[in-house]
Every structure is written in C-alpha cells, then in structure tokens.
N, C-alpha and C positions, 0 to 999 in steps of 0.2 A: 510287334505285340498288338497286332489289331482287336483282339479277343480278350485283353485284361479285362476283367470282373466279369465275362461272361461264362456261362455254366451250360454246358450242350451234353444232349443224349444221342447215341451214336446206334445204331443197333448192327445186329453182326458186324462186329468192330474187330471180333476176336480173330479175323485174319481179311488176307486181299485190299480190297478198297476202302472198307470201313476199318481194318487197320491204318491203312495210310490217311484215311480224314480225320480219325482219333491221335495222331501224332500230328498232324498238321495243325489241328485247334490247339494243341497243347504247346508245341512252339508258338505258335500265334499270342497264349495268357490265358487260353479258356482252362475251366475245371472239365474233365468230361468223364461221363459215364458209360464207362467201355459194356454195353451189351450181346451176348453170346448164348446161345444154345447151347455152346461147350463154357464151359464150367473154368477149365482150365487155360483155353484158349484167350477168353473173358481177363482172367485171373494176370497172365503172363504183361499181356498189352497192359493193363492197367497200372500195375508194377512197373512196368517201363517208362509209363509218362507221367507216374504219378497220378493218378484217374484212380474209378472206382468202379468194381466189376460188380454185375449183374446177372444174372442167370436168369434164363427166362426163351421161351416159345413166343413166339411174335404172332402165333396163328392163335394162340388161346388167348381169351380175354381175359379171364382171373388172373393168366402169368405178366399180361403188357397193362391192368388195373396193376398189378402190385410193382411192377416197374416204375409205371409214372408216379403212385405213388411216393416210392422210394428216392426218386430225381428230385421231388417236388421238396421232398421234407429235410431231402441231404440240403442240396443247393438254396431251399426257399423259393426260389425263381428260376424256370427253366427259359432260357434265351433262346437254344438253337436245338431243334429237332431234326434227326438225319436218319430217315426211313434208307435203309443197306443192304437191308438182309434179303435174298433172293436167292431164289433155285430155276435150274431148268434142268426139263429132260429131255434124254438121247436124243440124237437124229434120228428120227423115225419118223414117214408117213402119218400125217394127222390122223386118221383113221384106225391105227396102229397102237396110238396110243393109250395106255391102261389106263382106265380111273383112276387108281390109283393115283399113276405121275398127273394126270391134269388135276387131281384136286390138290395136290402139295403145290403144286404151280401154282395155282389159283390163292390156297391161304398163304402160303408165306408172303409171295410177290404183290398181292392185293387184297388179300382182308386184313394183313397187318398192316397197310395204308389206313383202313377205315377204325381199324382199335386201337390204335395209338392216338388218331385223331378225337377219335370219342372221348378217349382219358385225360388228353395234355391239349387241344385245341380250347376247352371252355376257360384254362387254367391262362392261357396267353391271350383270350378276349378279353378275362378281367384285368389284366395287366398293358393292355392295348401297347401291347410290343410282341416282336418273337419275329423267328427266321424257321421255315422247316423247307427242307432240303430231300427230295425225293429220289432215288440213282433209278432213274427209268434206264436206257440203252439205244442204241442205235437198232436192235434189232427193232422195235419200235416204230422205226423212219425208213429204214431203209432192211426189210424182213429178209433172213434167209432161209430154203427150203429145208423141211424136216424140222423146223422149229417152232411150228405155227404154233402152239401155244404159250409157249414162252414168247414168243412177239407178239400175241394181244394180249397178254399183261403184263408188257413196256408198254404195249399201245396204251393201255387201259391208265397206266400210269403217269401217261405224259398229259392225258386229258382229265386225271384227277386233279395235278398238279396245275391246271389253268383253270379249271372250276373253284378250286380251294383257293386259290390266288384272288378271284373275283370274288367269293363273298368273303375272304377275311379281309382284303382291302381295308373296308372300314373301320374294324379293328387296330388297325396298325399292326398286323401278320402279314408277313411276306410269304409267298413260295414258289419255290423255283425244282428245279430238276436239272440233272447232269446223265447224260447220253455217252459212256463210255462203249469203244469198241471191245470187243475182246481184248483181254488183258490177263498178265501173269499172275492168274488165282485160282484158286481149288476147281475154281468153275469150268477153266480152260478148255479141258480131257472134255466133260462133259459136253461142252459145244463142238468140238471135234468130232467127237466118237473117238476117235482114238490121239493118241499124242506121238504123233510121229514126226520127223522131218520133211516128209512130204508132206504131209497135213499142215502143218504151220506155213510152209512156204506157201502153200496154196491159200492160206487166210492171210499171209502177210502181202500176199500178191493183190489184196485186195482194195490193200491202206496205201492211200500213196507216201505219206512218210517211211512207209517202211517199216515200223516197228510195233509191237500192242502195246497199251494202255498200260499203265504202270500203277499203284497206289499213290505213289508220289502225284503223278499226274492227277488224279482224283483229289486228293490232299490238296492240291495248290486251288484247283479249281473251286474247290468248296468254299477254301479260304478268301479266297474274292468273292463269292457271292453270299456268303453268309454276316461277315462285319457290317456296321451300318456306314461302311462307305458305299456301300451297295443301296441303299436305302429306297432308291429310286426303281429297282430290278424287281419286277415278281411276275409270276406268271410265265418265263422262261426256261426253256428245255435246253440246254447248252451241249451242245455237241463235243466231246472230249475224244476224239476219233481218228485226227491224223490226216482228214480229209476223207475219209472214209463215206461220208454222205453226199458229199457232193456229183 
C-alpha cells in the first residue's frame, strides 16, 4: 500500500497500459482518476478499482482545463500525474505520411504533455510535492523504420520529461518517464501494420526476453517510481522493454 492517501490522474487509462497503471495505483491505496477519450472505456476501469472516470480529449485545452479542474476539486490534491494517452501511425514512409496522422501524433502524444502541464503543474508548485510520469517508448531510443514520427514524439517526450524534471526540481516535483516496448494493447496492430503471426514473431525476435510489454509490466513499473520511496529518482527514462535497447 505504498500509494495510501495519494490521489493520481491517469489519462487513457481506459485500456492497455494506462489501464494496467490505474489498477496498479489502486492496489497500491491511491484514489485515481480513470481518464478516456471513450466515455465507456473510462467508465468500466473506474468501476473496477473503484476510481472515477473522466471523459475528456487530451489534445483540447478546455477538455484537459476541465479535467484538471475536476481532479483538483474531487481529490483537493493531485499527487501523481500519468501523461498515457498516445497514438501512432501505420508503417509508412515518412514522406508518405498524411497531415492528417502527423498532426494526431503530434497533439495527443505531445501537446497533451504541455496542457496538462499548464493546468496541474502550477497546482503541484504551490503544494511543493507531486510525481508526473510520462509513458514516452523505446521507439524513442532505439527508432524503428516506418515510424519516424511517432519516434520523435517518444523522442520529443523523453527530453520533455528531463527538462520538466530540471526546473520543477525545486519545487519538490519529480518526473520521470517509462520506455515500454510493444505491448499487448490497441496499439499493437497499429505498429505492426498487420497482426499476424509472423509479424509478431518478427517483433518478438527482437526482445531478447522473448515476450511484449504487458499493462501489468507498466503498472509495477509506475508503482516504483511514483511512491515517495522513489523520492530521490526524477528525470529518468526507464526502459520497460525485455532488453530490447540494449
């Protein structure tokens, strides 16, 4: 119960990995606030751990203002912030890519880093505490082809997360980041292009453990770095990958 009296906000919680770190605070003692794009998705998880859902676009500012809000006034005090929510598009040719997919890439995966921060960052300096947790990726460190812009913004996110780490320092905000590889989540297909069994064997051919990234895996790994037994940790990118960057 490392997490008793703390109150964490989770965003795309409503499935994959921010599923599995919204149950993992929750065994932990935290309160948390399950957020989703889906409505129902949101709804389900929250029900399950007892949490409270949120509906909300992470790319629009009035919808991630009335979230923080909402965190703020349920809980009083927002402890742990967990930036989750993230898209990419097909394997395709950098060049290939529509405006369209690079600007969803771009707001989900990185403007809702900077509107969440604008909302719930001023709220954790006057409280000169707080934990936020960023899921950047291994594609990040170690990119693969067809993905380039979804790998610069993991890139873009792991050097948020060392910028925001230096100046909240003084505050007493922590922030760190967690580097999964592919893992069993909506996402998977999408990195793929297709979900086949040759396709998988060829990405799992690539992890030396052998197997992808699990929620649970995510879940454990938050759970160590967000408690203040962590207190000493900010500014780190954690690789959750199997060996994979190595």
């Amino acid at each position: 119960m490392r997490l008793t009296g703390k109150h964490a906000l989770v965003t795309g919680a409503g499935s994959g990995f921010g599923a599995g770190i919204a149950r993992a605070f929750a065994r932990e003692g935290a309160r948390v606030m399950v957020a989703d794009i889906n409505a129902g998705a949101a709804r389900a998880i929250a029900e399950e751990i007892g949490g409270l859902a949120f509906t909300a676009d992470v790319a629009d500012d009035g919808e991630v203002k009335a979230m923080a809000e909402a965190a703020v006034s349920e809980f009083g005090a927002l402890d742990i912030l967990v930036n989750n929510a993230g898209v990419t598009h097909l394997p395709t040719p950098m060049e290939e890519v529509s405006v369209a997919d690079f600007d969803r890439v771009l707001n989900i995966n990185m403007r809702s880093v900077f509107l969440t921060a604008r909302h719930l960052v001023g709220h954790m300096k006057a409280n000169k505490a707080g934990a936020i947790l960023n899921i950047a990726s291994t594609a990040g460190v170690s990119p693969r082809p067809n993905l380039n812009w979804y790998n610069a913004s993991k890139g873009w996110m792991i050097t948020a997360t060392k910028t925001m780490a230096i100046e909240l320092a003084p505050f007493g905000v922590r922030v760190n980041a967690l580097n999964p590889v592919a893992g069993e989540t909506p996402l998977l297909k999408s990195f793929m292009g297709e979900d086949t069994p040759e396709m998988r064997a060829k990405f799992l051919a690539t992890i030396p453990l052998g197997r992808f990234s699990t929620p649970e895996d995510m879940g454990n790994a938050a759970a160590f770095l967000c408690p203040d037994e962590a207190s000493m940790i900010t500014g780190v990118a954690l690789e959750v990958d199997g060996g994979r960057c190595i």
